[in-house]
N, C-alpha and C positions, 0 to 999 in steps of 0.2 A: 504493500500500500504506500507506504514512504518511500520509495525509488521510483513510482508511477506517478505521485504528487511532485516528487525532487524533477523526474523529467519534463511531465509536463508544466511544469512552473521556468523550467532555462527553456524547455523546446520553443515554448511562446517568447521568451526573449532574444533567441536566433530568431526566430523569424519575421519578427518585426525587425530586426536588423538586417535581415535579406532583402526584404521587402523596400523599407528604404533607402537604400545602397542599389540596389535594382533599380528603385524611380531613379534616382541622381543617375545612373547611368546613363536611362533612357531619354533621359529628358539631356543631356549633355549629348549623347548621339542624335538626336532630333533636331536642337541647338547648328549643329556642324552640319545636320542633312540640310537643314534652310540656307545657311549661310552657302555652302557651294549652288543650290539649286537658286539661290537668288546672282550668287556671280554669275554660271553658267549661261545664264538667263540676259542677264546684262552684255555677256557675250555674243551672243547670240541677236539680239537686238541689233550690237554694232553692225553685225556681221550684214544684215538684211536692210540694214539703211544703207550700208556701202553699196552694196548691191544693186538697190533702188536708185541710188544717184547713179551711178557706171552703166549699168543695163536699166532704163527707165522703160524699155518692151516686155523686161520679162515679167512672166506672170505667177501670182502665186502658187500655182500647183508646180512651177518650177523649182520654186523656193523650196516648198514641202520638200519635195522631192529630194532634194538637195542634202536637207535639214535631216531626212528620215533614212539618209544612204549609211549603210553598214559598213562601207568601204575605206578603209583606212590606211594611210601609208604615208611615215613618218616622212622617210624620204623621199617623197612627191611636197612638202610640207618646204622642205628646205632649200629645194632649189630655188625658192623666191625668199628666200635668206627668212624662213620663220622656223623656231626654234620654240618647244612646248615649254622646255624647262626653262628658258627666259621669261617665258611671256607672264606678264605682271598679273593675269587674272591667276595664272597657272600657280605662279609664285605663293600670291596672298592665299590661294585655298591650300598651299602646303602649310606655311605659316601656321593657319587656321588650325590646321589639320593636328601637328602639333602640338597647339594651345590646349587644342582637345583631348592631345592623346595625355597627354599632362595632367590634362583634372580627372582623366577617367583614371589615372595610375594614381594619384592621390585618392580616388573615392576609394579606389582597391585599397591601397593603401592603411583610409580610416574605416574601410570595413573590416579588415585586419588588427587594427589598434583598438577598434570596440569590441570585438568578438573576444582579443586576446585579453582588454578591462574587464569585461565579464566572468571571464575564465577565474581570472585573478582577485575579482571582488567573492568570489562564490569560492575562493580557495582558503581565504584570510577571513572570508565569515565563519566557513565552517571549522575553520582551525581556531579562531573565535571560542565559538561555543562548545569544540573540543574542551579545550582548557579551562572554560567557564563550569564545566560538566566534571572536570577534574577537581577544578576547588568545593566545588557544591559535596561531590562524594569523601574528597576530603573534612570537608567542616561537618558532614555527617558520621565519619569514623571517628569526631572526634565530640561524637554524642550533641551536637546543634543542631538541632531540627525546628528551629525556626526561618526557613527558607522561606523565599518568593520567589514565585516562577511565574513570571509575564508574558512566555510565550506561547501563541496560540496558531503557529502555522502545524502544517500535516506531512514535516519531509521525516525523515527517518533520525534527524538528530530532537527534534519536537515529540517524537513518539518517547524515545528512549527519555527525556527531561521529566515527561509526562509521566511516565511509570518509577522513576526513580523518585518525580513529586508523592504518588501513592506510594510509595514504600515508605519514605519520611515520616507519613501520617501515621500509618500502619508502628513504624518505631517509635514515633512521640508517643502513640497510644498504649503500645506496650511499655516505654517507661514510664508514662502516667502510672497506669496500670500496676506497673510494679513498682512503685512510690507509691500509691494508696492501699497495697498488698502490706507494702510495711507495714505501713502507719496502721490498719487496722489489725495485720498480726499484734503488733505493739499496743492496740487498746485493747484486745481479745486477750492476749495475756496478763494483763493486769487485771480484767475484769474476772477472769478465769481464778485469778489471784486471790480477788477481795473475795470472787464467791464460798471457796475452798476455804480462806481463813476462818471466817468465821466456826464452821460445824468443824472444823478441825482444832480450832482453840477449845471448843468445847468438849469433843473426845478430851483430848489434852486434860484439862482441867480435870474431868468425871474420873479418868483414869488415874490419877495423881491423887484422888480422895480416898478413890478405893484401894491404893497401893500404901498411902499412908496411914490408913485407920485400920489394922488387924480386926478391931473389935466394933466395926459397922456393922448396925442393926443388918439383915436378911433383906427384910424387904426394900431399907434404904439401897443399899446393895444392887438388888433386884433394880427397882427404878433406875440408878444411877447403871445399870447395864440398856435396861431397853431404849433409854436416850440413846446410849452410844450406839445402837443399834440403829436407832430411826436417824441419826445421823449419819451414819456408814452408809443408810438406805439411798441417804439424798444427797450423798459426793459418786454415790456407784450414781445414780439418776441424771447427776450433773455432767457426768464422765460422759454417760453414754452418747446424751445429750450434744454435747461437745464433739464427741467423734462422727456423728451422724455428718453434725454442719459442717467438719472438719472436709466429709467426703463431698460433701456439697464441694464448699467451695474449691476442691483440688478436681472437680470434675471427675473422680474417680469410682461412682456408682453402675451398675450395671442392672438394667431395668430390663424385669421379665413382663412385656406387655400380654393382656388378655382381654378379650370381651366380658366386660364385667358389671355386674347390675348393679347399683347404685345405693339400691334397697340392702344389696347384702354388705359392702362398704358398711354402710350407716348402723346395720343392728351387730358387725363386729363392734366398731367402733362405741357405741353405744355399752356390749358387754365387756370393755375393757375397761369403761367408767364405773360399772355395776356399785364397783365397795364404795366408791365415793358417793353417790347419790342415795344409797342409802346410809352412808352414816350424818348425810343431812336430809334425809326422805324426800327426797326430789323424783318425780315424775317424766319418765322421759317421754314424750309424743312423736310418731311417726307418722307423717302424712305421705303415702306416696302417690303420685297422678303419675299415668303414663308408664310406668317401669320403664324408665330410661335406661341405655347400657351404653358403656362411654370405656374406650380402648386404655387401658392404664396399669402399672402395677398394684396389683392390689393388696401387697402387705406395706407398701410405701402412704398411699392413698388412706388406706383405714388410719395411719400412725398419722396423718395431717390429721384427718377427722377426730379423733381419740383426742388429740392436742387442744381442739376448739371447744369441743364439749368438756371438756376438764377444764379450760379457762371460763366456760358460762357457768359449769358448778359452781366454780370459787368464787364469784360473783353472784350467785344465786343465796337470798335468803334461805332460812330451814324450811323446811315443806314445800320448797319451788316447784316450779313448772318448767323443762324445756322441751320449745318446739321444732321438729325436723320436718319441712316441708321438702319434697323431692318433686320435680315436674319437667316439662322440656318445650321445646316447640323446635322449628325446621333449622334454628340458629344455633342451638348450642341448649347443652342438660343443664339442669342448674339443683341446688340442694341449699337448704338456708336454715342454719341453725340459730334461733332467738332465744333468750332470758329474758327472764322479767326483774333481773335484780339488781345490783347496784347502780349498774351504768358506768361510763365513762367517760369522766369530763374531757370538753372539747381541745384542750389544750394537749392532753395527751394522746387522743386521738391519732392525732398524723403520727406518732411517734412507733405506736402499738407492735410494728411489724420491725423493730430494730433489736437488734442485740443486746440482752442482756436490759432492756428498758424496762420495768417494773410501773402500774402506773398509780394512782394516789390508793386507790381502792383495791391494788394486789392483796393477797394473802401473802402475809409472810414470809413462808414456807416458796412462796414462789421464784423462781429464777432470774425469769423474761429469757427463756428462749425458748420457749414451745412457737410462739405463734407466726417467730422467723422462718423456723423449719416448716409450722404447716403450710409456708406461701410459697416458701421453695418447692415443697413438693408438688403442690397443687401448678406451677408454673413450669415445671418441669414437663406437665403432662397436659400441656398447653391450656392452662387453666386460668384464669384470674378471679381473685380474690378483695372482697372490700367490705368495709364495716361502717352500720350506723350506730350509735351509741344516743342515750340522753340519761344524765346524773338522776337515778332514782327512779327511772323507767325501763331501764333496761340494755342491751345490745342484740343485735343482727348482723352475724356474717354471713355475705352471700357467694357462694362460689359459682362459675360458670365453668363450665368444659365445652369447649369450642372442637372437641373430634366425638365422634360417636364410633 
C-alpha cells in the first residue's frame, strides 16, 4: 500500500514535469516553424515581384509552376554567382535555428535539473524522517512516551511512524498500568495488613492469658479458645478471600462455562447463607419468571450471589425479609436481590464495589471485599452489576447477563 501511495505521489510529479518541458519544447519548435515559414515567405514574395517586373507577360500559373517544381540543383544556382549558404535569408534562419537549438538544450537541460531536484528532495526527506524515526525509537527505549506524530501522508515511512505511534500508547498504557499495579499492590498490602492485625492481636492476647494463668477457670478457658477459633475462622475467610481476587487480578482463572439456570445459581446461593439467616430468622423469597438460563461458571456465579445475599443479611434487621426476583426478556437475564434493612447512605454508595471499603452501616465482622469479587465475577461473564440503596429502606442489587 505504501510503495503504491510513494509511486503514485513522485509518478504525478514526473509527469507534470514531462508534461511541461514537452509544452516549452513544442511551443519553442513552433516559435522556429513561424519564424522560417515567415522568412521563406518573405523570400518568396521577393522572388515573384522580381519576376513580375523582368517578365511583366508571365502568368500566374507560370509562377505556380515554378514555385511548386521539385527540381533542385545547387549548381545550376551558382552559375549566376548565388550561393544558399551566403544568402542573408538562409543565414538569419541558421542563426535562428540555433537560438533555438539553445533553449531547446537548456529546456532538456532544466528538465534534467528538476527531475534530478526531485530525486534529491524525496532523498533528504526520507532520510529526514529516517533519522526522525531513529530519535522517536530512541527517546522511547528510553521509556518517553510522550510523542507527537503530525504526520498524516500514506507512503510506507507514515505507515511505519503510524504503528510505532500505536505501540507508544500501547507502552504508556502498560507502564500506566504497571505504576497503578504498584501503587494498589502497595495499598492491598497494607490493607491486607491492618485486616490480619487486628484478629491476630487478639489470638495473640487470648493465647498469652491462657498460657499464663495454669489455674483458668474451664469455661473461661473454653470461651477464651472459641474466640481464637472464630478468629482463625475469619483470617482463613480473609485468606481465601484474598487469593480469589488475587487470581482475578493476575488473570489467572480458568472458567468451566455451562448452560445454566439461574433459578438453580440463586437457591445454591441462597443454601450457603442458610446458618446466617437463621441465626437472624430472615426469610428468603424467590420469585422466578421465565426460567432464564445464561452460559457461565456456575460454582464462580453462585460464590458472587452467596457474597450479595450475605451482605443484604448483614444489613437486614432480625426477622427480615429478602427478595430474589429472576426474569429476562430478548436483551439480556437479569436477577435482583432486595433488603428491606438498613440501607446505605449515599455517600458510600459509589464507593460499595472497592476494596476493602467497609461502609457506615457494615457489621463489624465485615471485611469489604465480598462485593468486589461479586462484580468481578459477574463481569467476567459478561454481566453488569449496580445498586440502589436508601438509609433505613433498604438496598437493590440488580444484575444483568447480557449472553444466554
Amino acid at each position: 500500500m505504501g510503495n503504491k501511495v510513494l509511486l503514485k505521489k513522485y509518478g504525478i510529479i514526473f509527469g507534470l514535469l514531462v508534461v511541461v518541458f514537452s509544452l516549452l519544447l513544442v511551443f519553442t519548435n513552433l516559435k522556429e516553424y513561424n519564424f522560417n515559414k515567415k522568412t521563406i515567405n518573405y523570400k518568396i514574395v521577393s522572388i515573384v515581384e522580381k519576376l513580375k517586373q523582368k517578365y511583366p507577360n508571365i502568368s500566374d500559373e507560370e509562377i505556380l509552376e515554378v514555385l511548386n517544381s521539385n527540381n533542385f540543383n545547387r549548381d545550376y544556382l551558382r552559375k549566376y554567382g548565388y550561393s544558399l549558404d551566403e544568402d542573408t535569408y538562409v543565414k538569419m534562419m541558421k542563426e535562428n535555428h540555433e537560438k533555438f537549438l539553445l533553449r531547446e538544450i537548456l529546456i532538456f537541460t532544466g528538465f534534467v535539473l528538476s527531475l534530478l531536484l526531485v530525486v534529491l528532495i524525496f532523498y533528504f526527506k526520507r532520510n529526514r524522517e529516517i533519522k526522525n524515526i531513529i530519535q522517536i525509537i530512541e527517546k522511547i527505549n528510553r521509556k518517553n512516551y510522550e510523542l507527537k506524530f503530525d504526520d498524516y501522508d500514506e507512503d510506507e515511512l507514515s505507515i511505519l511512524k503510524s504503528e510505532i505511534y500505536k505501540t507508544t500508547i500501547m507502552l504508556k498504557e502498560v507502564a500506566e498500568n504497571s505504576l497503578n499495579d504498584k501503587i494498589n499492590l502497595k495499598k492491598s498490602l497494607s490493607d491486607i495488613s491492618h485486616q490480619l492485625k487486628t484478629p491476630l492481636t487478639s489470638i495473640i492476647i487470648m493465647l498469652d492469658n491462657i498460657l499464663d494463668d495454669d489455674e483458668m477457670d474451664s469455661m473461661v478457658r473454653i470461651s477464651f479458645i472459641k474466640d481464637i477459633k472464630k478468629e482463625v475462622v475469619k483470617i482463613n475467610f480473609l485468606v481465601q478471600s484474598i487469593l480469589k481476587m488475587a487470581k482475578f487480578d493476575s488473570n489467572t482463572i480458568s472458567y468451566v462455562e455451562e448452560s445454566v439456570k439461574l433459578i438453580d445459581i440463586a437457591n445454591e446461593a441462597v443454601k450457603n447463607t442458610s446458618v446466617l439467616c437463621d441465626l437472624k430468622n430472615i426469610e428468603v423469597k424467590i420469585y422466578n419468571e421465565g426460567d432464564p438460563v445464561i452460559k457461565c461458571d456456575k460454582a464462580w456465579q453462585t460464590e458472587a450471589l452467596t457474597n450479595l445475599i450475605k451482605n443484604a443479611v448483614e444489613h437486614s434487621c432480625e426477622g427480615g425479609l429478602i427478595n430474589i426476583n429472576i426474569k429476562k426478556n430478548n436483551v439480556y437475564s437479569e436477577i435482583i436481590i432486595e433488603d428491606f434493612g438498613s440501607g446505605i447512605d449515599l455517600q458510600d454508595l459509589e464507593h460499595i464495589f472497592e476494596r476493602f471499603y467497609k461502609t457506615r452501616t457494615s457489621n463489624k465482622d465485615s471485611i469489604g471485599i465480598g462485593l468486589e469479587l461479586s462484580k468481578k465475577i459477574i463481569e467476567a461473564a459478561q454481566g453488569r452489576i449496580s445498586v440502589e440503596s436508601k438509609l433505613g429502606k433498604g438496598t437493590k442489587f440488580t444484575i444483568k447477563y447480557f449472553v444466554h
